[in-house]
N, C-alpha and C positions, 0 to 999 in steps of 0.2 A: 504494500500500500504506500502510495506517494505520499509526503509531506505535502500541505494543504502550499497553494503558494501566498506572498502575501495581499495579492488581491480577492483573495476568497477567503480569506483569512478575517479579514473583520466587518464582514457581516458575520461571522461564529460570534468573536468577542461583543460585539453589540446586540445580539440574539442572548446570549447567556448571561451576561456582565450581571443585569437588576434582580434575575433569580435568586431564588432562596433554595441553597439544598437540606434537602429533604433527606438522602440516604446517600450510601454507596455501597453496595455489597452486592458480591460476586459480577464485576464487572459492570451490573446496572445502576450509573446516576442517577438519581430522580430529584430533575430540579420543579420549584412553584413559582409559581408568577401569581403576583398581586391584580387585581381589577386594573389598575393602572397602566401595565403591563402584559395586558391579554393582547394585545395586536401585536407586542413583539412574541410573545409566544404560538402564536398564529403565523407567522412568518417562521418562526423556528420551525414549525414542523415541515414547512417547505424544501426546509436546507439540513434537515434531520442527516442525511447522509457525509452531509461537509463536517455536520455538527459533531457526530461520532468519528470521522475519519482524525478530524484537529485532535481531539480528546484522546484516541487512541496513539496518535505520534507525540503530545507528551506525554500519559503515562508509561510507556513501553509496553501496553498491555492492551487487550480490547477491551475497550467501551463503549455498550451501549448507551446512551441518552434517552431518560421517559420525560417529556416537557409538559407537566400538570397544572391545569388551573387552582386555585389556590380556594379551599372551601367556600363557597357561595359564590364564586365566580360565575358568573351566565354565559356560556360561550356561544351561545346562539344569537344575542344582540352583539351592536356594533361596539366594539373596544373602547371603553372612554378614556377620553384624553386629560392626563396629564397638569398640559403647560395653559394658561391662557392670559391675554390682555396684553400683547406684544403689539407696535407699533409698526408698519410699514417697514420704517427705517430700520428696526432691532430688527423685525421678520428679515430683510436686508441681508444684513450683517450674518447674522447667521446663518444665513442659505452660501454666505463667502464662506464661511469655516471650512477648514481640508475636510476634515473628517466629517462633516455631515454632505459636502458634496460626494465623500467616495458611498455612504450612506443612500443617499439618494440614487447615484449613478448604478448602485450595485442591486438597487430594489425596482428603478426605474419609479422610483416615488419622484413625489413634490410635495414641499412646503405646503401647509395649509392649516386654516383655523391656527393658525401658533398662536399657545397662552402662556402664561405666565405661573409656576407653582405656588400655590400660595401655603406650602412647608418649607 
């Protein structure tokens, strides 16, 4: 199995990074995702194969990845968002950032509705 390169490499780290693990035994991860976080876990099960290929070239070991909604999570409505109350300008600026253009380029997303957290 190839090592992931690094353009396919961080859509994994942006897919798993907000997780919360849950287990690890006998080679199955089991990571949660919060309501917050159910779109990118929705997108994780797309790239489920990248996701276990990365994980197994660090551990030196196979890993499988289970990507679970996090108790009461509704995975049948649409993923709530997050951030809100962002301006033009700030929307802007951070459609410039490296890392949420390679974000965007690598999901064929766009910007939208950006808010502001209010934690």
């Amino acid at each position: 199995m190839d090592a992931l390169t690094d353009e396919r490499q961080m859509p994994v780290v942006g897919v798993i990074g907000p997780a919360d693990v849950v287990s690890l035994s006998d080679g199955v991860l089991c990571l949660e995702y919060s309501t917050d976080y159910e779109g990118l876990r929705r997108r994780g099960e797309k790239i489920i194969d990248d996701i276990n290929m990365a994980l197994t070239a660090l551990a030196g070991t196979e890993i499988t990845c289970k990507l679970e909604p996090a108790d009461g999570v509704d995975t049948q409505e649409p993923a709530r968002r997050a951030f809100g109350g962002l301006s033009t300008d700030e929307t802007s600026e951070i459609s410039r950032d490296p890392a949420v253009k390679v974000l965007l380029e690598s999901f064929d997303g766009a910007l939208s509705d950006v808010r502001r957290d209010p934690g």
